[in-house]
N, C-alpha and C positions, 0 to 999 in steps of 0.2 A: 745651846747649840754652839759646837766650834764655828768660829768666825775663819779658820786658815783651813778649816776642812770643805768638801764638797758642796754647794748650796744645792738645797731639796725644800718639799714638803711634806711637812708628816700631818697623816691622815690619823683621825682619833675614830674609831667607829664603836659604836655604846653597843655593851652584848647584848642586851636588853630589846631594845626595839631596833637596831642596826642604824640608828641615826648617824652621819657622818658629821665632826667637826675639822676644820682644816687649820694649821699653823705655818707660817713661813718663818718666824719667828722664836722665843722660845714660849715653850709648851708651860703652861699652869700645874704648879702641885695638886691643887684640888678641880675637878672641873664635873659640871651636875651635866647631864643632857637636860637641853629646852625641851626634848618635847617628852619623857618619862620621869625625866626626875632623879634617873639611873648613875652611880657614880661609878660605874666599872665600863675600861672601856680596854679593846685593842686597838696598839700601833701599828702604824705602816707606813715605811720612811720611802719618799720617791726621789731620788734625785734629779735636778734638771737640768747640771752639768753635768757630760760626760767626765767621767776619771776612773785610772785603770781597773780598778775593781767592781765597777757598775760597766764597762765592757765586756767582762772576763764573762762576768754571770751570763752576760744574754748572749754570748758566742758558747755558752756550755749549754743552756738550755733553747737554743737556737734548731728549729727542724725544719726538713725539706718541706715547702705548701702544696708540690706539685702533684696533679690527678697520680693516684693512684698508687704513689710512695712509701711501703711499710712505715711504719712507728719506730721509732730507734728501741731497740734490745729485744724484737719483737721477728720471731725466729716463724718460718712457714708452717709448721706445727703449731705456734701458738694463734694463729690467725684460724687454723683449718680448727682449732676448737671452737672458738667464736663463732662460726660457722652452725645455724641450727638444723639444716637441711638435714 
C-alpha cells in the first residue's frame, strides 16, 4: 500500500462462498478463505479519506433521492415501456 497515497480499506471477498476478509494494511500474496478453503478472491478498495478522485466519482454517480424523480439518461418513453399496463 502507498503510504503518501489515500488511506482506505480493501475488502478481499472469496468467489467461492462470498466470505469477506478486511486489510487496512498491506494485503497477503497468498491468502486461503477460513471458512471454504477457496484461494480466489475479489478486491474492493474503499477509501476513508476523502481525496479528489473518490469525490469526483460520487459527484458523477450521485442522483436525485427525491419522490418521484426520473433516473438519470431515462427519457418519458423509456419509463412508458416499463409500464405493463
Amino acid at each position: 500500500m502507498d503510504r503518501n497515497g489515500p488511506r482506505g480499506i480493501i475488502t478481499m471477498v472469496c468467489l467461492t462462498c462470498g466470505k469477506e476478509k478486511f486489510y487496512t494494511d498491506d494485503v497477503p500474496e497468498q491468502i486461503t478463505c477460513p471458512q471454504c478453503q477457496g484461494t480466489v478472491f475479489r478486491t474492493f478498495a474503499t477509501p476513508t479519506e476523502p481525496d479528489e478522485a473518490t469525490i469526483a466519482q460520487l459527484e458523477e454517480q450521485a442522483r436525485s433521492m427525491s419522490y418521484g424523480d426520473a433516473s438519470p439518461e431515462t427519457g418519458a418513453n423509456d419509463v412508458r415501456d416499463l409500464d405493463q399496463r
